[in-house]
Structure formats: C-alpha cells, structure tokens
C-alpha positions in Angstrom: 14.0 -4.5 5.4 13.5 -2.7 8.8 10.5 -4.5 10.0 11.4 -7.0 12.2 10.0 -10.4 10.4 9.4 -9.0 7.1 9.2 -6.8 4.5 6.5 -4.6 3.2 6.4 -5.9 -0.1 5.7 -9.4 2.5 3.5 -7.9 4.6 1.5 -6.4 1.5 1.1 -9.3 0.1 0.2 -11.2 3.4 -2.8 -8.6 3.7 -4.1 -8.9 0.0 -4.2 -12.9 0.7 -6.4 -12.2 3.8 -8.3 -9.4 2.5 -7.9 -8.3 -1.3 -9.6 -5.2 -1.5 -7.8 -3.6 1.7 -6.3 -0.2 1.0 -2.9 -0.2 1.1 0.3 2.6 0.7 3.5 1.7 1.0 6.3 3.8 2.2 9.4 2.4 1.0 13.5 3.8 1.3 14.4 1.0 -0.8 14.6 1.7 -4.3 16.2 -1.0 -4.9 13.7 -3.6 -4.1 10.3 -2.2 -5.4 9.0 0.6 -7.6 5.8 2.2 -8.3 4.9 -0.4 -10.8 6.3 -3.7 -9.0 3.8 -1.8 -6.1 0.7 -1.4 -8.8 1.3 -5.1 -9.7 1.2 -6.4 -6.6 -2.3 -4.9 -5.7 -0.6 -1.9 -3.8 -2.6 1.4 -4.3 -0.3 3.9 -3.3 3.4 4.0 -3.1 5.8 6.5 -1.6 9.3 7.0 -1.6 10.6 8.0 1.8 11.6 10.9 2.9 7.7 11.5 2.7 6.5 15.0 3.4 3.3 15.7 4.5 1.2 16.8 1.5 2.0 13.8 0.0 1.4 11.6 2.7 -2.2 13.4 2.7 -2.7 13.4 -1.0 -2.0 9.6 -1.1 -4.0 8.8 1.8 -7.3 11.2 0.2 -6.9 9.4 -3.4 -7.1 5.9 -1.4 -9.8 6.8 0.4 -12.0 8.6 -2.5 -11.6 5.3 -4.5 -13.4 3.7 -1.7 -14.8 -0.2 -1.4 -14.5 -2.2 -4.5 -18.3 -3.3 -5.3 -17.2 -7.2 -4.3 -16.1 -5.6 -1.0 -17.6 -7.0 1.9 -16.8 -4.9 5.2 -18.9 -6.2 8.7 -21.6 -4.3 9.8 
C-alpha cells in the first residue's frame, strides 16, 4: 500500500460502489496482493504491473476507452 488511506484494490472498489460502470486501470507493484484475475473480478478493466512503460500504459488506456459506456450507463449532460 503506498496510498495514504488505502489501497487500490480499496479505492477500486470504493469507486464501483459509487459508480459501477467507471473505467478503471490499475497499476499495481504488488504482486502479491492482486493479479489480473482478482482485478477482472473485482470489476477492474485494465491492470498493469509496474514498472509500466509507455506503450502499454497507452494500449490499456485505448482498449478502455474503445469499450466505451455500458448501455445502463448514465453520464450527466
């Protein structure tokens, strides 16, 4: 854990009780404590192990965004 007050597996699952269908990649050093699956379980869409380089950071970021909303989304005009 190097947030301050918590996690990101915590904060990830803080946002998906707010908002379900909010985007989220997860850049992680702790192999340890979660894995690409534990991430896809947990409603996480993209998971990275750091050291990230950039390609990757910009492939994960364009496959999040090309999925776009879910069609129960509901995003303010």
């Amino acid at each position: 854990q190097t947030m301050p007050t918590m996690s990101g597996e915590a904060l990830s699952r803080a946002l998906l009780g707010i908002r379900a269908d909010i985007p989220i990649l997860l850049c992680t050093g702790f192999s340890h404590t979660m894995t690409q699956e534990k991430a896809k379980q947990l409603g996480i869409q993209a998971f990275l192990m750091k050291p990230v380089n950039g390609l990757s950071l910009a492939l994960a970021l364009r496959d999040i965004l090309d999925e776009g909303p879910t069609p129960d989304s509901t995003f303010p005009a």
